[in-house]
C-alpha positions in Angstrom: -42.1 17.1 -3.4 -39.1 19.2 -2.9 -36.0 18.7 -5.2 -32.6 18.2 -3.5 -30.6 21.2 -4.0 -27.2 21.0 -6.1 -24.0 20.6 -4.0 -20.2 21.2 -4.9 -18.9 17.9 -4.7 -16.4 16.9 -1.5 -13.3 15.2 -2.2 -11.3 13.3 1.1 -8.1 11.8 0.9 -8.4 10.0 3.9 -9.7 6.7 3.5 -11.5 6.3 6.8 -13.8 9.6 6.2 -14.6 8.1 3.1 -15.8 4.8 4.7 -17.3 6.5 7.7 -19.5 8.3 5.0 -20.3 5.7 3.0 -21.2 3.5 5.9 -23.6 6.0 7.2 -25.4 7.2 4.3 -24.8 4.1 2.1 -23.4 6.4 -0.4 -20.5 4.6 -2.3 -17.2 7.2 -2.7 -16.3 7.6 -6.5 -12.4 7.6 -6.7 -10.5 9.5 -8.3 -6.8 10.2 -9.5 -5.5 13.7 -9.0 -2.6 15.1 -10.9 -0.1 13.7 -8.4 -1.2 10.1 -8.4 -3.0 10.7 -5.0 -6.1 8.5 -5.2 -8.9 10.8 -3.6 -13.1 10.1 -3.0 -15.8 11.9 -4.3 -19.2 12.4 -2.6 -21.7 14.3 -5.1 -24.4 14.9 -2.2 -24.1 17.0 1.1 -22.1 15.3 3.5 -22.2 17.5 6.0 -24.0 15.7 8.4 -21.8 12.5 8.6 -19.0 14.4 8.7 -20.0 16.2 11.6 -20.9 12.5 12.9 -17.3 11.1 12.3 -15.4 14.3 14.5 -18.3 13.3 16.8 -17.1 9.7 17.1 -20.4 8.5 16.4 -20.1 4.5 17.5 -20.6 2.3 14.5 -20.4 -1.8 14.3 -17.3 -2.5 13.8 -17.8 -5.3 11.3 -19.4 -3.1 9.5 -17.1 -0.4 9.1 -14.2 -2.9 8.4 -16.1 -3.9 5.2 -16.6 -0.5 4.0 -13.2 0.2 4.7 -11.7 -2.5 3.0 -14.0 -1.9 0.1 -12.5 2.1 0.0 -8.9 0.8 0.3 -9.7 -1.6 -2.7 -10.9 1.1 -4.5 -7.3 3.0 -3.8 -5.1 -0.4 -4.9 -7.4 -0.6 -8.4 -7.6 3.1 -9.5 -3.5 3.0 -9.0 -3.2 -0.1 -10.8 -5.2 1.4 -13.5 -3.0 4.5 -13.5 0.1 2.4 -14.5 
């Protein structure tokens, strides 16, 4: 069995990157508050390969991606509420 390797994590501030990647490999973005309030997501595993998929404009069910979207937006609105 081969062990993952360790990655650096990847931090986007762009919130449909971060739902493009969670959508395709059903990996949740942790948010996070940098020192200038900018709410940013955090991927702790090699996302190369769906990034490489979104600047390839893989196609993607819509519905689908609107509800990972939403859910990364909502995560934007409740880590700035927190921060308040």
């Amino acid at each position: 069995m081969n062990k993952p390797k360790d990655v650096n994590p990847t931090y986007f501030e762009q919130a449909d990157i971060a739902a493009f990647i969670y959508h395709a490999l059903k990996i949740p973005p942790k948010p996070e508050i940098r020192s200038d309030g900018k709410v940013v997501f955090k991927f702790d595993e090699d996302v190369t390969d769906a990034l490489q998929r979104f600047y390839e404009n893989e196609s993607v069910p819509i519905s689908d991606f609107c509800q990972k979207l939403k859910t990364v937006r909502s995560m934007i609105f409740a880590m700035k509420g927190r921060a308040r």
